[in-house]
C-alpha positions in Angstrom: 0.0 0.0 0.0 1.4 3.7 -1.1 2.3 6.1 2.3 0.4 9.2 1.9 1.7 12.3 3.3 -0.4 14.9 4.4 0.4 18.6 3.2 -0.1 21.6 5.2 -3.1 23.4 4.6 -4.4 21.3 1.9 -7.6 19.2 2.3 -7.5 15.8 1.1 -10.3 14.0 -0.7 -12.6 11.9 0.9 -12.3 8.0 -0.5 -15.6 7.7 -2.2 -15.1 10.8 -4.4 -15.8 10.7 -7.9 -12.2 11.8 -10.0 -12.3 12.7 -13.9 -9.4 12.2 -16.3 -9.6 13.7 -20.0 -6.9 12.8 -22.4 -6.7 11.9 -26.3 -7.0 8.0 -27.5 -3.2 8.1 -27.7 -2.9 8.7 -24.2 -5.5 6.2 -23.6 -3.4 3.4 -25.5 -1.0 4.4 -24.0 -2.3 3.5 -20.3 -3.4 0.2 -21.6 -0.4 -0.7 -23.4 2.2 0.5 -20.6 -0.2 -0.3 -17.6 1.9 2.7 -16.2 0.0 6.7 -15.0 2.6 8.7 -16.9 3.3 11.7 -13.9 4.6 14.5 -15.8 7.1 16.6 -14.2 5.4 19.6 -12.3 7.5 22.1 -14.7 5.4 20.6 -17.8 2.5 21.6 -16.7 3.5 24.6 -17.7 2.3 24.3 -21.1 -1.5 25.1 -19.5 -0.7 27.1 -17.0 2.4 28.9 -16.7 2.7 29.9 -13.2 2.5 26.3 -12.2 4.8 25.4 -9.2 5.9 29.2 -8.9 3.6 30.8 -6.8 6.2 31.5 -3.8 6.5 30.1 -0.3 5.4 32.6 2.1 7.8 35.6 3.3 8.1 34.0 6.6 10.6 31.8 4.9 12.8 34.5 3.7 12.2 35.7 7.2 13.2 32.4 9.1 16.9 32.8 6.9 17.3 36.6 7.9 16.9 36.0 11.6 19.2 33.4 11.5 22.2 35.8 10.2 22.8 33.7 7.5 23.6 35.4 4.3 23.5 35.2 0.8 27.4 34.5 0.6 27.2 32.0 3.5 24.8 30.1 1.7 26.8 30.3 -1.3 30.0 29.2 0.6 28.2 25.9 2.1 26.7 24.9 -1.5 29.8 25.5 -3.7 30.4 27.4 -6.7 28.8 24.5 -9.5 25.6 24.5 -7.7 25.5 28.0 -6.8 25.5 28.6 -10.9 22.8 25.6 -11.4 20.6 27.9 -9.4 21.5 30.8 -11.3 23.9 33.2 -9.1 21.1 35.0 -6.8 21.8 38.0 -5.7 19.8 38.1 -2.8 17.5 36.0 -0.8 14.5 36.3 -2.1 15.9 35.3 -5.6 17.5 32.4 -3.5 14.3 31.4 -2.4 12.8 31.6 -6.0 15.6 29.8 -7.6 15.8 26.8 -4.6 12.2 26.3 -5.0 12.4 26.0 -8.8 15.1 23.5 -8.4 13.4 21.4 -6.2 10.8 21.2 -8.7 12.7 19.1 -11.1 12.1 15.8 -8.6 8.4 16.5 -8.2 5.7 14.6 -10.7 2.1 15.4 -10.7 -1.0 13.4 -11.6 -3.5 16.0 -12.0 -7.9 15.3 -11.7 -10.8 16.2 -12.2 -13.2 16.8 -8.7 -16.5 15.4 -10.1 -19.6 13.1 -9.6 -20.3 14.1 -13.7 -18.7 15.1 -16.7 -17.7 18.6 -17.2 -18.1 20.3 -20.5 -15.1 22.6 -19.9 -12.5 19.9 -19.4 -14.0 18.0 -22.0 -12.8 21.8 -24.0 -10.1 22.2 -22.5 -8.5 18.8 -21.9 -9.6 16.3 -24.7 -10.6 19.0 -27.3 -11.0 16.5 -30.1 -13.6 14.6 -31.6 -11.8 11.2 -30.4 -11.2 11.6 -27.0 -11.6 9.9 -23.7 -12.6 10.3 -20.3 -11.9 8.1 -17.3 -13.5 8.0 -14.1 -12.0 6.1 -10.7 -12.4 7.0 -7.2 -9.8 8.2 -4.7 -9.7 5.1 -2.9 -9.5 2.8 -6.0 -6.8 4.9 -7.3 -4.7 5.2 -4.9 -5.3 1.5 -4.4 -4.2 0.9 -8.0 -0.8 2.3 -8.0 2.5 0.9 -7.2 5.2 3.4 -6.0 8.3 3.0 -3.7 8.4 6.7 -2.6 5.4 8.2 -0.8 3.0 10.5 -2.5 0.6 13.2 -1.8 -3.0 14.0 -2.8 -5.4 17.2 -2.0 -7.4 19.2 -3.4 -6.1 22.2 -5.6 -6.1 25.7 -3.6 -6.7 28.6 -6.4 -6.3 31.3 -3.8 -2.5 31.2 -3.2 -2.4 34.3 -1.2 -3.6 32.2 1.8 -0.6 30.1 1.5 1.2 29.8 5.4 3.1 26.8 4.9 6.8 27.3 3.7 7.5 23.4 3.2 9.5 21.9 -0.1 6.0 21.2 -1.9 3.3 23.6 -1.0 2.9 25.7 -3.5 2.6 22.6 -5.9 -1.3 22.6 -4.3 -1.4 26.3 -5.2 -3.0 27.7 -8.7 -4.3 31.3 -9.9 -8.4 31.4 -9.5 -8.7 31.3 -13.4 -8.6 27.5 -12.9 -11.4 27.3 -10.4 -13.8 25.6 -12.6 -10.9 22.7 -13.0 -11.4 22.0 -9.5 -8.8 19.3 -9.3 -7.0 16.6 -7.1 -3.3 16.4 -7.4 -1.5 13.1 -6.5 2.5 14.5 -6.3 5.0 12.0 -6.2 9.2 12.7 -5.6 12.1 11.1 -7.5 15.7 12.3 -7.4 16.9 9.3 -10.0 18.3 11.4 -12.8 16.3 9.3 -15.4 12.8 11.2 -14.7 14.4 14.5 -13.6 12.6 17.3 -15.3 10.8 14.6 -17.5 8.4 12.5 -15.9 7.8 9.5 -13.5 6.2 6.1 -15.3 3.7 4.9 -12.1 3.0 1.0 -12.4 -1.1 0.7 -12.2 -3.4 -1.8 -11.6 -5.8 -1.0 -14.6 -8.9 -3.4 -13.6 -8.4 -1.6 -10.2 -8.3 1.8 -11.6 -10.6 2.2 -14.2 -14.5 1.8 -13.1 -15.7 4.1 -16.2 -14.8 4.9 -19.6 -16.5 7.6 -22.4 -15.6 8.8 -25.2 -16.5 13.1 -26.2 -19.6 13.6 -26.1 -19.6 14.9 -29.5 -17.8 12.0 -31.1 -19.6 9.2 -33.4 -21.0 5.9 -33.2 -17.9 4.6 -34.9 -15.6 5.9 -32.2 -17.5 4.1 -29.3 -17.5 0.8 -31.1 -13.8 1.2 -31.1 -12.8 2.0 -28.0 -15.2 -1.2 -26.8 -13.3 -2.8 -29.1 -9.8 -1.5 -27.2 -11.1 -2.2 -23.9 -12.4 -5.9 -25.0 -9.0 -6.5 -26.2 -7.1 -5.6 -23.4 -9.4 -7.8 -20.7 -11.9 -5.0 -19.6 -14.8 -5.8 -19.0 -16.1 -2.0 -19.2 -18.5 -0.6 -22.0 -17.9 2.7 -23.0 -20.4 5.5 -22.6 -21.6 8.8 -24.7 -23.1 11.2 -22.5 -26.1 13.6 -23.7 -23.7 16.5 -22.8 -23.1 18.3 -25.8 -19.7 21.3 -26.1 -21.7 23.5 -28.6 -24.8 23.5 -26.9 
C-alpha cells in the first residue's frame, strides 16, 4: 500500500469521491499498453498554465533565513560554486528562495484530476478537445489503491487562492494555482524522484488498470464509430467495461 503524506493546509479528498481524467486516444493506449500513470514533471505543466509550481512560499521563509544571520554569501559558501551557478547566481535571498524552490521542482511529478460526480463540458474543452477523446472515471480510494510506488506520494485538493498560502514546506505551493482555474477544480497526486532518469521529465507509475478504471466515455460529440472502437480496445485488453456517450453536448 502507497504512504500518503499529508500537506499543510491542503484538504485531502474523501475515499468515495468521484475523480475525472480527460486525455486523447493516444494517451489512452498508452495507459493500456504500458499499464503505467505517466506523472509529468510539475515544470510541464507549464504548457497550460504557466505559473504552475511558482507561486512562492510565504515571506516568513525568507524571514526564518534573515533572523538566523545567515547570508547570501554563507549560503553560497556551504553549496559550492557548480551549484551556486545551477541555481543561477542570486543575488539576494529572495531570488535564492525563488531559484531553490524552482530547483526542487525538477524531482516533483504530478497526476492531476478532475473533482467530479459528472462530466464537465469545460474539461472535455479544455483537456480532450478533439472529436476522439476519452474520459476516465475512478475513485480516490480505488486509485490510490491501483498504483505501485516505492516513494510516498501526496494527494489534496487544488487551492486557487495562493495568497492564503502559510506553509513554507519543499511542496506547498505545488497545491497552489491562480483562481482562473477554479472551474478545474482538481486533485493532485504528487510524487518525488531524485533518479536522474525522470528529472525534469516524468515519472512512469505501475497501475493496476482493472483496479483503476470503473468508467470509460468517449466526447460527447464524437460518433457511433468511435464508441465501437474503443469497446473494441477495452475488450482486447481484458476490460470488461463498456464505454459511454453522454447527452452532454460542447456547442450547446
Amino acid at each position: 500500500m502507497i504512504k500518503i503524506i499529508d500537506v499543510p493546509d491542503i484538504q485531502k479528498p474523501i475515499e468515495t469521491q468521484c475523480l475525472f481524467r480527460y486525455m486523447s486516444l493516444a494517451k489512452f493506449m498508452d495507459l493500456l499498453t504500458t499499464r503505467k500513470l505517466f506523472f509529468p514533471c510539475i515544470t510541464r505543466l507549464r504548457a497550460q498554465d504557466r505559473n504552475e509550481g511558482t507561486h512562492n512560499p510565504p515571506m516568513q521563509w525568507t524571514q526564518d533565513i534573515q533572523e538566523s544571520h545567515t547570508g547570501v554569501q554563507q549560503i553560497k559558501d556551504k553549496l559550492g560554486q557548480d551549484t551556486w551557478s545551477q541555481l543561477g547566481s542570486p543575488t539576494n535571498l529572495f531570488a535564492l528562495v525563488n531559484a531553490i524552490t524552482e530547483a526542487q521542482l525538477g524531482s516533483f511529478f504530478a497526476s492531476c484530476w478532475h473533482n467530479s460526480d459528472d462530466e464537465s463540458i469545460l474539461m472535455w474543452s479544455r483537456y480532450a478537445p478533439g472529436l476522439e477523446s476519452i474520459a476516465i472515471q475512478t475513485t480516490v480510494k480505488d486509485l490510490l489503491d491501483s498504483l505501485t510506488l516505492q516513494h510516498p506520494i501526496r494527494i489534496g485538493s487544488v487551492r486557487y487562492d495562493p495568497s492564503s498560502m502559510t506553509s513554507s514546506g519543499s511542496c506547498e505551493h505545488c497545491f497552489y494555482k491562480d483562481s482562473i482555474f477554479l472551474g478545474e477544480n482538481e486533485c493532485r497526486l504528487l510524487a518525488f524522484s531524485n533518479d536522474p532518469q525522470h528529472i525534469w521529465r516524468g515519472l512512469p507509475v505501475p497501475v493496476d488498470i482493472n483496479k483503476m478504471l470503473k468508467m470509460v466515455y468517449v466526447s460527447p460529440d464524437s460518433e457511433d464509430w468511435f464508441l465501437n472502437l474503443v469497446g473494441s480496445i477495452l475488450f482486447q485488453a481484458g476490460l470488461r467495461i463498456s464505454p459511454h456517450r453522454t447527452i452532454l453536448k460542447s456547442n450547446s
